[in-house]
PyMOL Python script that loads the backbone (N, CA, C, O; Angstrom):
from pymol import cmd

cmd.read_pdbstr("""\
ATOM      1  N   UNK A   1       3.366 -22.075 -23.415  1.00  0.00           N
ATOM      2  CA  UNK A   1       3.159 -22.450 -22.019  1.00  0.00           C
ATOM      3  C   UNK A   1       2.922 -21.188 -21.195  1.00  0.00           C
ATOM      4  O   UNK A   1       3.371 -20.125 -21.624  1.00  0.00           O
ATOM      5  N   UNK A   2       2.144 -21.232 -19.861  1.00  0.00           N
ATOM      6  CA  UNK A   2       1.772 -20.370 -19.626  1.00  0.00           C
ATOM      7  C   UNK A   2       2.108 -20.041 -18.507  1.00  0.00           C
ATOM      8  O   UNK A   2       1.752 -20.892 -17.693  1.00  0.00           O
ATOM      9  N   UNK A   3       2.940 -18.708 -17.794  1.00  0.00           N
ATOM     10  CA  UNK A   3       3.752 -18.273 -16.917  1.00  0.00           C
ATOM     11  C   UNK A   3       3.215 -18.352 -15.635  1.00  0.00           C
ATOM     12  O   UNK A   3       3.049 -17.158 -15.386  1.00  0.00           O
ATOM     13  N   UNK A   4       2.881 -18.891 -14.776  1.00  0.00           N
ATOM     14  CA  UNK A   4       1.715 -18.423 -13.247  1.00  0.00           C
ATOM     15  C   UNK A   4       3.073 -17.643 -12.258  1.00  0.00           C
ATOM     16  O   UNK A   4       4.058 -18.198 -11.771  1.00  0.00           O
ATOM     17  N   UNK A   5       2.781 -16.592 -12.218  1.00  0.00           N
ATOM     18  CA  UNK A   5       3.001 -15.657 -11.474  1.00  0.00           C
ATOM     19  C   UNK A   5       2.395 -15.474  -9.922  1.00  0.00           C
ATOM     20  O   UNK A   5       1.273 -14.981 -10.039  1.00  0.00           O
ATOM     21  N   UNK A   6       2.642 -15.636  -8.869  1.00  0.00           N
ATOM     22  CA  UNK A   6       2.469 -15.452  -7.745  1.00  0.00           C
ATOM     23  C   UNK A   6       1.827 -13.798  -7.518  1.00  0.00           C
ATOM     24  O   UNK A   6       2.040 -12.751  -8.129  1.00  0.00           O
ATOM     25  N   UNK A   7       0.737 -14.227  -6.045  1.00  0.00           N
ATOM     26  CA  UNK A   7       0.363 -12.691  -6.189  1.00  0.00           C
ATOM     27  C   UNK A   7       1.336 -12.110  -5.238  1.00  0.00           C
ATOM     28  O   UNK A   7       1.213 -10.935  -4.894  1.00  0.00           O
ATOM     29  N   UNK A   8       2.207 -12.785  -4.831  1.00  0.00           N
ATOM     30  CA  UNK A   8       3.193 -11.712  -4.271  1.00  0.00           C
ATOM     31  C   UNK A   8       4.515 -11.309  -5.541  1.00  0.00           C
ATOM     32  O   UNK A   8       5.242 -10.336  -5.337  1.00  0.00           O
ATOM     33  N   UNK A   9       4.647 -11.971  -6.512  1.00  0.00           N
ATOM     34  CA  UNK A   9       4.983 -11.424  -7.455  1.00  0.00           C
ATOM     35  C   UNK A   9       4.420 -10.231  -7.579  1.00  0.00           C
ATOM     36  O   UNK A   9       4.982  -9.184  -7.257  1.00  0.00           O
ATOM     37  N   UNK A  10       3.196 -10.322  -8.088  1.00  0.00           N
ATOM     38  CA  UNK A  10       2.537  -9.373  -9.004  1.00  0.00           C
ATOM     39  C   UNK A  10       2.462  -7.946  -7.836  1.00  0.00           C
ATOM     40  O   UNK A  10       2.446  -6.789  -8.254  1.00  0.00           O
ATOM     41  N   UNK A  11       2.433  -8.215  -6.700  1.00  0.00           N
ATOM     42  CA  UNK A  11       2.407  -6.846  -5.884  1.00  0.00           C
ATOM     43  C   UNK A  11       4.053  -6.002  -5.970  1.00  0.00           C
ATOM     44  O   UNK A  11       4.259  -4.796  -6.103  1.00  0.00           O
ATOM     45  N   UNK A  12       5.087  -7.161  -5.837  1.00  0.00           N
ATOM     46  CA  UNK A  12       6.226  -6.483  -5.828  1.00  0.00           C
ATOM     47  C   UNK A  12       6.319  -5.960  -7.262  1.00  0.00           C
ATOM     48  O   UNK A  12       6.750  -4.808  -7.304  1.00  0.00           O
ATOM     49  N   UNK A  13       6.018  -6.524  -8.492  1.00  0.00           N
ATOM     50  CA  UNK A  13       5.830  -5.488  -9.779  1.00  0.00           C
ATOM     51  C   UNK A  13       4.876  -4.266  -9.419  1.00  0.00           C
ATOM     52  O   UNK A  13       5.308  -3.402 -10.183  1.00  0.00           O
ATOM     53  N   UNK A  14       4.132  -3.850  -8.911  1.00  0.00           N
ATOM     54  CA  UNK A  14       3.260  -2.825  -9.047  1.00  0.00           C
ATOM     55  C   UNK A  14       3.494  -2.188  -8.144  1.00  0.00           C
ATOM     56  O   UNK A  14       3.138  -1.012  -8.085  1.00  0.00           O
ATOM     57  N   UNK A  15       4.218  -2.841  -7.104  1.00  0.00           N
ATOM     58  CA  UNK A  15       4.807  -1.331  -6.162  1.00  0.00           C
ATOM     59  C   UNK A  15       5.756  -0.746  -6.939  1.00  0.00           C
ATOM     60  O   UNK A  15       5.582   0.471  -7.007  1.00  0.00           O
ATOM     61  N   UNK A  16       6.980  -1.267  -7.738  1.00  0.00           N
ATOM     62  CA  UNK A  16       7.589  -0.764  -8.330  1.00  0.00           C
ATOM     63  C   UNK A  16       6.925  -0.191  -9.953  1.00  0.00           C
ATOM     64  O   UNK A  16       7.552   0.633 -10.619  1.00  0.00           O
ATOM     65  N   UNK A  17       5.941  -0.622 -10.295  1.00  0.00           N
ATOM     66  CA  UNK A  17       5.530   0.289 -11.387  1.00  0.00           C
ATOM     67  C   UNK A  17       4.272   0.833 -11.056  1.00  0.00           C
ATOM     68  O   UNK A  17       3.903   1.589 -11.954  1.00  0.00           O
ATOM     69  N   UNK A  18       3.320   0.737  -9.959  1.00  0.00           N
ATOM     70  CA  UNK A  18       2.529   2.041 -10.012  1.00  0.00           C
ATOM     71  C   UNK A  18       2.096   2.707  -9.012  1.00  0.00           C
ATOM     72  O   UNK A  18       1.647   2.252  -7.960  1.00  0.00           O
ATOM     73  N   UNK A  19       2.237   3.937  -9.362  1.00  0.00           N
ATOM     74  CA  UNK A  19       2.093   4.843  -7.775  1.00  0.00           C
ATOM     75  C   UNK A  19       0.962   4.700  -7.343  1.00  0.00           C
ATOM     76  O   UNK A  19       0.855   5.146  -6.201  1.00  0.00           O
ATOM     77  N   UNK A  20      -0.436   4.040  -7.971  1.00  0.00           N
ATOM     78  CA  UNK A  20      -1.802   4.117  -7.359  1.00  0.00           C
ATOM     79  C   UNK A  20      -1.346   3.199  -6.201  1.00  0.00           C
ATOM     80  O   UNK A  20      -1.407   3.237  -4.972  1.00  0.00           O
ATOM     81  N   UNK A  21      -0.892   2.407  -7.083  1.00  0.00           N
ATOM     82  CA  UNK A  21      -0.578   0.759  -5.929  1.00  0.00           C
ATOM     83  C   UNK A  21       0.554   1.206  -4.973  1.00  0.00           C
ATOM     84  O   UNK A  21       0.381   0.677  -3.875  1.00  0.00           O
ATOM     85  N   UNK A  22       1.181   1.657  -4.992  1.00  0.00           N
ATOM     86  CA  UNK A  22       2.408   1.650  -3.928  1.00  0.00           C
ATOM     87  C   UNK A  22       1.641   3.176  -3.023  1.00  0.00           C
ATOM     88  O   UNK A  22       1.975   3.296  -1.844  1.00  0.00           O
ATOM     89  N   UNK A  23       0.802   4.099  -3.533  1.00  0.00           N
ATOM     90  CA  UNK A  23       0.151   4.752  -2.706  1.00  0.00           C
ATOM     91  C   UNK A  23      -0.832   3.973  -1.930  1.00  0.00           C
ATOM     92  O   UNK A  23      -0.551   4.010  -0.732  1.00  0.00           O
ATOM     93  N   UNK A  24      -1.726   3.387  -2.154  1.00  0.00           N
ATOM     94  CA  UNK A  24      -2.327   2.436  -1.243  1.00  0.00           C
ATOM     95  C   UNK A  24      -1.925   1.682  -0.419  1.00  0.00           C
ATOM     96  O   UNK A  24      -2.347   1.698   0.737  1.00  0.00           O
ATOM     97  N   UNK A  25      -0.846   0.706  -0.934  1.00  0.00           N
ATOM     98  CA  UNK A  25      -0.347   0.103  -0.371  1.00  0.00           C
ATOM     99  C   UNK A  25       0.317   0.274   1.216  1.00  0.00           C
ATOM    100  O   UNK A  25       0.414  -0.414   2.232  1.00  0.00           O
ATOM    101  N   UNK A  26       0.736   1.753   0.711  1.00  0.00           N
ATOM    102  CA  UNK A  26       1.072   2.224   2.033  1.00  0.00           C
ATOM    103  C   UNK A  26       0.318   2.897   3.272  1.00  0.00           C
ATOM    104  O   UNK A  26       0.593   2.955   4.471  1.00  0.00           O
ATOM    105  N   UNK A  27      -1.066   3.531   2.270  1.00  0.00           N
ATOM    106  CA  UNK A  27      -2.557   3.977   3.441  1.00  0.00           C
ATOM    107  C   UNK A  27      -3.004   2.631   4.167  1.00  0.00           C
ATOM    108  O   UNK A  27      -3.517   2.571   5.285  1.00  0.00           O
ATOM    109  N   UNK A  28      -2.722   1.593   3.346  1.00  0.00           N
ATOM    110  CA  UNK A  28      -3.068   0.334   4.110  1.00  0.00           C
ATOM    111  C   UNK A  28      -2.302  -0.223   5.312  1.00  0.00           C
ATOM    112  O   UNK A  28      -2.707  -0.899   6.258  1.00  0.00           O
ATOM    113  N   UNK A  29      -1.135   0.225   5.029  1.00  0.00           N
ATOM    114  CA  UNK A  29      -0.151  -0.057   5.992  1.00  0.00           C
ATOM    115  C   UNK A  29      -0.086   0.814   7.088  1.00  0.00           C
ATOM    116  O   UNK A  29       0.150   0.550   8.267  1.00  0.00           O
ATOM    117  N   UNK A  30      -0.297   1.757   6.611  1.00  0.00           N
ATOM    118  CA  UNK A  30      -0.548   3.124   7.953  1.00  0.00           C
ATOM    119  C   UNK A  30      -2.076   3.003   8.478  1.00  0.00           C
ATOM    120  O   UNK A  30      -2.185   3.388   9.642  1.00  0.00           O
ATOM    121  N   UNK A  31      -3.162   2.600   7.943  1.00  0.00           N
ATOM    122  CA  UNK A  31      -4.679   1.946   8.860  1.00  0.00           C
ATOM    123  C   UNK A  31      -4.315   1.070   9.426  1.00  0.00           C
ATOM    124  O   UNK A  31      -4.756   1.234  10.564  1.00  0.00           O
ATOM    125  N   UNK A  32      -3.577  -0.119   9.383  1.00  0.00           N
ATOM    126  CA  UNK A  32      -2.774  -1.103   9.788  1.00  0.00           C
ATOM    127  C   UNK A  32      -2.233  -0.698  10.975  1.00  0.00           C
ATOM    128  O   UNK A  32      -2.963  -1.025  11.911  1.00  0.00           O
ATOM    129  N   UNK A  33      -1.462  -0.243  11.239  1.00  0.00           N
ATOM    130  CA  UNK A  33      -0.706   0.341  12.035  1.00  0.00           C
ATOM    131  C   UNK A  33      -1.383   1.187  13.093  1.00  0.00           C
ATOM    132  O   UNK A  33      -0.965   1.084  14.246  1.00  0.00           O
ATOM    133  N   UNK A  34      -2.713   2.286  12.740  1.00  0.00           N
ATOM    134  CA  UNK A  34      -3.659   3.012  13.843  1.00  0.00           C
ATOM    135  C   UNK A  34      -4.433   1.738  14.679  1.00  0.00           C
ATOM    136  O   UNK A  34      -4.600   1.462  15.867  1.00  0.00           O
ATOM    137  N   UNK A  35      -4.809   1.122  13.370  1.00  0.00           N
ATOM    138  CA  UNK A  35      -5.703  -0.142  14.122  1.00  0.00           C
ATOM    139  C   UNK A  35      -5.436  -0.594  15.351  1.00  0.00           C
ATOM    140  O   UNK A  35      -6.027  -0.714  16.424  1.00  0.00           O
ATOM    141  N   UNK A  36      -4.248  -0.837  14.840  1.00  0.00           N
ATOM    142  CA  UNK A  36      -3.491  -1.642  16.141  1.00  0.00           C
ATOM    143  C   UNK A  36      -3.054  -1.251  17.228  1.00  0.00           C
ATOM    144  O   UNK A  36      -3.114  -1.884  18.282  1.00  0.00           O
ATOM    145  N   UNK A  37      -2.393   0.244  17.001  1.00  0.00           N
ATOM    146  CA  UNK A  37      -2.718   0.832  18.278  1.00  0.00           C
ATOM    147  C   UNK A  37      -3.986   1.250  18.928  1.00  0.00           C
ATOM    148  O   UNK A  37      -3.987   1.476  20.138  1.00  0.00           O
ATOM    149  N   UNK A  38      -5.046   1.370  18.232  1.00  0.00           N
ATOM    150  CA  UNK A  38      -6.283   1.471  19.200  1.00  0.00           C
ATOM    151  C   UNK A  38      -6.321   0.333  20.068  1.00  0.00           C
ATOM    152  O   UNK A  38      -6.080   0.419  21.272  1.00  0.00           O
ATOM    153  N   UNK A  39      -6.741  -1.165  19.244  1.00  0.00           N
ATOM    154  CA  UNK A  39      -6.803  -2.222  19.756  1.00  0.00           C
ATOM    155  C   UNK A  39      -5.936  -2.841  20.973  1.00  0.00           C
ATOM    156  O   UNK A  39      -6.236  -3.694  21.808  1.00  0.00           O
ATOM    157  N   UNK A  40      -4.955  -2.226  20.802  1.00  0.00           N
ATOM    158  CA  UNK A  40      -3.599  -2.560  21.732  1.00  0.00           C
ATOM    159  C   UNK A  40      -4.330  -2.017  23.238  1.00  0.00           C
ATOM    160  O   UNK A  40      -4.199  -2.707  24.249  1.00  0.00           O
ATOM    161  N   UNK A  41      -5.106  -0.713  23.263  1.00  0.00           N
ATOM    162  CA  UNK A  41      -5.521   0.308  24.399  1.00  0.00           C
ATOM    163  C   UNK A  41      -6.514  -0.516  25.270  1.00  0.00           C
ATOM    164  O   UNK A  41      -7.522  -0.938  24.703  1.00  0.00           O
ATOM    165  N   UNK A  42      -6.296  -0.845  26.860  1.00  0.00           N
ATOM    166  CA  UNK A  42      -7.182  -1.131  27.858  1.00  0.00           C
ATOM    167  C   UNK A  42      -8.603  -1.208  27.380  1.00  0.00           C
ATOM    168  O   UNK A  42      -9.381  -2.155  27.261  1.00  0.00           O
ATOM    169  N   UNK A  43      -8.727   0.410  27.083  1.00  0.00           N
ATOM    170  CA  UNK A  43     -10.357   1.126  27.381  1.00  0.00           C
ATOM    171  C   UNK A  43     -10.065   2.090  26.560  1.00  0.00           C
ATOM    172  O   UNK A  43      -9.711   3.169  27.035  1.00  0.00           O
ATOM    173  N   UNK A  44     -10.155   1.900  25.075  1.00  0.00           N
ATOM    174  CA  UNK A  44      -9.933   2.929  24.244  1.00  0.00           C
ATOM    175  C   UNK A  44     -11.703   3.547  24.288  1.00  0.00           C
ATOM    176  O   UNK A  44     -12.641   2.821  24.620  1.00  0.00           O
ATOM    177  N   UNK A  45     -11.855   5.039  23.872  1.00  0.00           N
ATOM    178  CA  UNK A  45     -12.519   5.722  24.199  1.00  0.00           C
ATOM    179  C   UNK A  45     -13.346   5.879  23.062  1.00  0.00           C
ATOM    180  O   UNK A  45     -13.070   5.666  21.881  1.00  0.00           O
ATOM    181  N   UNK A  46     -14.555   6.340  23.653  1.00  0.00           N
ATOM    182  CA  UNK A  46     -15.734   6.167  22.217  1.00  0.00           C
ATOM    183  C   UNK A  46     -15.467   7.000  21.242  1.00  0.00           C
ATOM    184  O   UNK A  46     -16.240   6.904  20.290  1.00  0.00           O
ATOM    185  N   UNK A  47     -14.449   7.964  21.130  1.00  0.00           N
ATOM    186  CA  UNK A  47     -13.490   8.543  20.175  1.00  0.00           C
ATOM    187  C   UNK A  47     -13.358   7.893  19.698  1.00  0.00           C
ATOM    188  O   UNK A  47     -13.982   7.598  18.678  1.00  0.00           O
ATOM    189  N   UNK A  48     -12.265   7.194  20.299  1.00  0.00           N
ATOM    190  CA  UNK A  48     -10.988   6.501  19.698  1.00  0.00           C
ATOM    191  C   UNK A  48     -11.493   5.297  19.107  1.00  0.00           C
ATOM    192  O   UNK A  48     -10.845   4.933  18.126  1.00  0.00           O
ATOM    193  N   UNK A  49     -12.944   4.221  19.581  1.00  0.00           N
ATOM    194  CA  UNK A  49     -13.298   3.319  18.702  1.00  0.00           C
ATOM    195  C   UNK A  49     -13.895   3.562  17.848  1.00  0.00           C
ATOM    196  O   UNK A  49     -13.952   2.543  17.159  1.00  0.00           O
ATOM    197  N   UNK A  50     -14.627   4.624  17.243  1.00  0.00           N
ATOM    198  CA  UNK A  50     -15.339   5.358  16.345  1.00  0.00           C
ATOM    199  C   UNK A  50     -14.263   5.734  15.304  1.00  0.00           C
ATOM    200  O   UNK A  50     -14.636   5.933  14.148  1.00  0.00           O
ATOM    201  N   UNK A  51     -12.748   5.865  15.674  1.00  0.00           N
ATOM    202  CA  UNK A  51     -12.240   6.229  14.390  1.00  0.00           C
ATOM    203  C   UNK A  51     -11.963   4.708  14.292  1.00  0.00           C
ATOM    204  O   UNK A  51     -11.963   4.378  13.106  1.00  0.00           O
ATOM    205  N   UNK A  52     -11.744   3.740  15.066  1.00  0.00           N
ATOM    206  CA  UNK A  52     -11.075   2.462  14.694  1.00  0.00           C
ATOM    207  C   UNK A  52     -11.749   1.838  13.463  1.00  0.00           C
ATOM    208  O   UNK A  52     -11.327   1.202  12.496  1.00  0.00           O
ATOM    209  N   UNK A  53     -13.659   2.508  14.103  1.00  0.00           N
ATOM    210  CA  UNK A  53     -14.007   1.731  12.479  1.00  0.00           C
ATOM    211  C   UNK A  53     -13.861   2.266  11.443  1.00  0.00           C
ATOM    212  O   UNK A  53     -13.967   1.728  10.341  1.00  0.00           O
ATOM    213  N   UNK A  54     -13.507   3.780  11.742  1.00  0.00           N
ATOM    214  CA  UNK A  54     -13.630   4.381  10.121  1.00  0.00           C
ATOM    215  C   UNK A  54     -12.127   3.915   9.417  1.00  0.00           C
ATOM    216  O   UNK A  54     -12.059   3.971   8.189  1.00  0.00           O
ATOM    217  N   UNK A  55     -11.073   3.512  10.098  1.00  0.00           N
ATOM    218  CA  UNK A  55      -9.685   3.002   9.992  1.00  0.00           C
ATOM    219  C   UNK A  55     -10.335   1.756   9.046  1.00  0.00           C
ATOM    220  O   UNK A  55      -9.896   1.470   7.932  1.00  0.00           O
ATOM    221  N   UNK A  56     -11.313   1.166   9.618  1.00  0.00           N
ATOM    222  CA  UNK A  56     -11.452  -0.608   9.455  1.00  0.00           C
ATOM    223  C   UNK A  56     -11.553  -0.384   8.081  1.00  0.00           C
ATOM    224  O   UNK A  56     -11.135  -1.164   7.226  1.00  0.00           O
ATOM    225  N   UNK A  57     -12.205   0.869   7.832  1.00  0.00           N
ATOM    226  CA  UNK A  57     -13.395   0.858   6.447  1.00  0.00           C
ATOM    227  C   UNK A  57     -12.444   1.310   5.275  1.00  0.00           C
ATOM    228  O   UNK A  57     -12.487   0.856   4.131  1.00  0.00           O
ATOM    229  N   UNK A  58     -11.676   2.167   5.687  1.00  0.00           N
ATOM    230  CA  UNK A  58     -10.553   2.986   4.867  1.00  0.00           C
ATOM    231  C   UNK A  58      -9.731   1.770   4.298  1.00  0.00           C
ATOM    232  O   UNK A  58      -9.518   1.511   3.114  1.00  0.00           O
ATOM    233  N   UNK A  59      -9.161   0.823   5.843  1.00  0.00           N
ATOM    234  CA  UNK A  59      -8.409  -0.315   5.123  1.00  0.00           C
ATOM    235  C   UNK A  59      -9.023  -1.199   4.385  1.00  0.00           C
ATOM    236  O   UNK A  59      -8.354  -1.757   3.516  1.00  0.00           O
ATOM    237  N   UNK A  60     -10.177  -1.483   4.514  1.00  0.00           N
ATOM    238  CA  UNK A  60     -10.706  -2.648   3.799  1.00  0.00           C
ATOM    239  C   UNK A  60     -10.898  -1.641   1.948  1.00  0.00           C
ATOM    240  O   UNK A  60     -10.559  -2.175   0.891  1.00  0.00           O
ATOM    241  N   UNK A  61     -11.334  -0.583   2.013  1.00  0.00           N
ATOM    242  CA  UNK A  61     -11.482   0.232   0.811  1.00  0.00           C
ATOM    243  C   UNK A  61     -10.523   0.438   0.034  1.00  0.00           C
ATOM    244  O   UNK A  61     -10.673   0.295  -1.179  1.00  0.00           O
ATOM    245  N   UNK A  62      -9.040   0.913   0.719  1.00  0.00           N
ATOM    246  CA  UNK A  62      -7.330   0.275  -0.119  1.00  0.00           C
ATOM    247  C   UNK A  62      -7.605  -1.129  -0.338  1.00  0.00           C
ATOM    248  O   UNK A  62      -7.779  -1.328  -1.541  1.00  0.00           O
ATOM    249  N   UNK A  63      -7.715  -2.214   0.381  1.00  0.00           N
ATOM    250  CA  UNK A  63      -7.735  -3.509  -0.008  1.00  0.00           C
ATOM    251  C   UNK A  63      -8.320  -3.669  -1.398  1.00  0.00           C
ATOM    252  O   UNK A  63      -7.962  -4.259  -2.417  1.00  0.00           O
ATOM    253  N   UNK A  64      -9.149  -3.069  -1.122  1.00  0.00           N
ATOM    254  CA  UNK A  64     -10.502  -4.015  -2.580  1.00  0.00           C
ATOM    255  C   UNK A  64      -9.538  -3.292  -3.780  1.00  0.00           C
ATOM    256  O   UNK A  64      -9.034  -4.031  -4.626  1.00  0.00           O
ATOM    257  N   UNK A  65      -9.333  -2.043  -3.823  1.00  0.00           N
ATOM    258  CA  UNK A  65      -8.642  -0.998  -4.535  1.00  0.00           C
ATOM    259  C   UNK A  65      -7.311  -1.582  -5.046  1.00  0.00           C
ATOM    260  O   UNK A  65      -7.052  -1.075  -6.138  1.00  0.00           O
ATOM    261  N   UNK A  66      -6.364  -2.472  -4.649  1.00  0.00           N
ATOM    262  CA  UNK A  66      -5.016  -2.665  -4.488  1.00  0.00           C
ATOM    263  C   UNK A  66      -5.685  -4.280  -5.451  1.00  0.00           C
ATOM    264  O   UNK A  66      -4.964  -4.730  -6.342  1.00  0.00           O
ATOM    265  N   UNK A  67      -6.572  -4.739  -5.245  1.00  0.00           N
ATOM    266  CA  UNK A  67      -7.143  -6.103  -5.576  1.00  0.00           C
ATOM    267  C   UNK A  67      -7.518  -5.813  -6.894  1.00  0.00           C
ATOM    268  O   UNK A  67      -7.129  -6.520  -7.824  1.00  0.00           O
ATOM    269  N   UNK A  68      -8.360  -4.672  -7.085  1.00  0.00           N
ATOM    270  CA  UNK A  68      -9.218  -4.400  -8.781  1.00  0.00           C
ATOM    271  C   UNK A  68      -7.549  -4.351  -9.286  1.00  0.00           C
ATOM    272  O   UNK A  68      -7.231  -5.403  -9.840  1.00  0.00           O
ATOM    273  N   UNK A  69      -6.599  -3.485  -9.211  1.00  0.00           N
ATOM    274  CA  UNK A  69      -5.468  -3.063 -10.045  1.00  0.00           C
ATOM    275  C   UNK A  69      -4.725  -4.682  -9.624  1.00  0.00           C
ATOM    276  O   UNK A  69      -3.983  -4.881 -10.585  1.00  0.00           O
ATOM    277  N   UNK A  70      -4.646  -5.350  -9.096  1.00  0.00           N
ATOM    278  CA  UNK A  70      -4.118  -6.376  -9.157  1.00  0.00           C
ATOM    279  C   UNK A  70      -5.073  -6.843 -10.701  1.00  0.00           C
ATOM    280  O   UNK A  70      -4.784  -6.312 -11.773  1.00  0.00           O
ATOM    281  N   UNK A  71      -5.856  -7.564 -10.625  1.00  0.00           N
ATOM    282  CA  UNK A  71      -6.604  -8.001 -11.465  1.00  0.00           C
ATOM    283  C   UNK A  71      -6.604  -7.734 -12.525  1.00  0.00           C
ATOM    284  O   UNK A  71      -6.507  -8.573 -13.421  1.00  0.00           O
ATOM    285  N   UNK A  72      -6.756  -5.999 -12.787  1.00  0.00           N
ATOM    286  CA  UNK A  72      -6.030  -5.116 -14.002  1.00  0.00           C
ATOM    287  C   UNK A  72      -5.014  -5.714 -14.796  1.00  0.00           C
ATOM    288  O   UNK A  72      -5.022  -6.089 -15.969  1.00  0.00           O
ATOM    289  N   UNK A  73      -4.139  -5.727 -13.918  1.00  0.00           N
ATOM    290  CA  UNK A  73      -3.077  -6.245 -14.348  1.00  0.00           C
ATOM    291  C   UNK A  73      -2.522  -7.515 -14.472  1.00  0.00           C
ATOM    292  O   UNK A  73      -1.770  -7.818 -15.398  1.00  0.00           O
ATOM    293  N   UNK A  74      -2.936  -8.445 -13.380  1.00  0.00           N
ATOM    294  CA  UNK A  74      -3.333  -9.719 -14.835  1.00  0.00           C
ATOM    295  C   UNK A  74      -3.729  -9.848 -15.256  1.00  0.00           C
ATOM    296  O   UNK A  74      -3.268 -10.839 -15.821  1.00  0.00           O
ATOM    297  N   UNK A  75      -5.250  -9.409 -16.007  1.00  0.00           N
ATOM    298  CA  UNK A  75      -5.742  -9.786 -17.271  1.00  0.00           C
ATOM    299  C   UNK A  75      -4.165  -9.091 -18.412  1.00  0.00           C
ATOM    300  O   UNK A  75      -3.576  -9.771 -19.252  1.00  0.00           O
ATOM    301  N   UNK A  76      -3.943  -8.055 -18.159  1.00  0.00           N
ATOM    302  CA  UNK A  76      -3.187  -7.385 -18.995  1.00  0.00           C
ATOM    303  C   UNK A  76      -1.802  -8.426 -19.280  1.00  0.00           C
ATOM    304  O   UNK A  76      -1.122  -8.484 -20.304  1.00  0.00           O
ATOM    305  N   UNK A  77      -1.673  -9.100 -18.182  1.00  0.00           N
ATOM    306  CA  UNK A  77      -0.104  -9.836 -19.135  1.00  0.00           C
ATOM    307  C   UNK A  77      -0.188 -11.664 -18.952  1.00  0.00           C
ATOM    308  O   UNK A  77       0.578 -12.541 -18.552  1.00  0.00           O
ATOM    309  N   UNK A  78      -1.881 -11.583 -19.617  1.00  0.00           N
ATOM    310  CA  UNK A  78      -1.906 -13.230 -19.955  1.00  0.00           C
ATOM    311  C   UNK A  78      -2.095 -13.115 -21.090  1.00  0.00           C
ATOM    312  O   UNK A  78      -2.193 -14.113 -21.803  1.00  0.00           O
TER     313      UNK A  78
END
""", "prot")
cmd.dss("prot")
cmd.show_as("cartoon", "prot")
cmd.util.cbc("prot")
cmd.orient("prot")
């Protein structure tokens, strides 16, 4: 019979077993976090929205990244 594992399972295993993933995990959380303070700002400045997208791009780039090693790793324990 065959185990289905949750993907919030499978993230809390790989923060605790791999540093790629628990390093991302956390650049994601810290783009997360700039995002939002830009967005939070009145009249953030053509600076400040110019890094928002490069934030957008960084987070979405951990995402996909945190997703392949997800995947990795279930093929690996079916």
């Amino acid at each position: 019979m065959e185990k289905i594992v949750s993907t919030e399972e499978i993230k809390a295993q790989l923060m605790e077993s791999n540093n790629e993933f628990r390093r991302l995990a956390t650049a994601h959380t810290e783009y997360a976090r700039k995002i939002e303070a830009i967005e939070s700002m009145p009249h953030p400045s053509e600076e400040q929205q110019l890094e928002e997208v490069k934030l957008k791009k960084l987070k979405l780039h951990a995402k996909d990244l945190m997703a392949a090693i997800m995947s990795q790793y279930e093929g690996h324990t079916q």
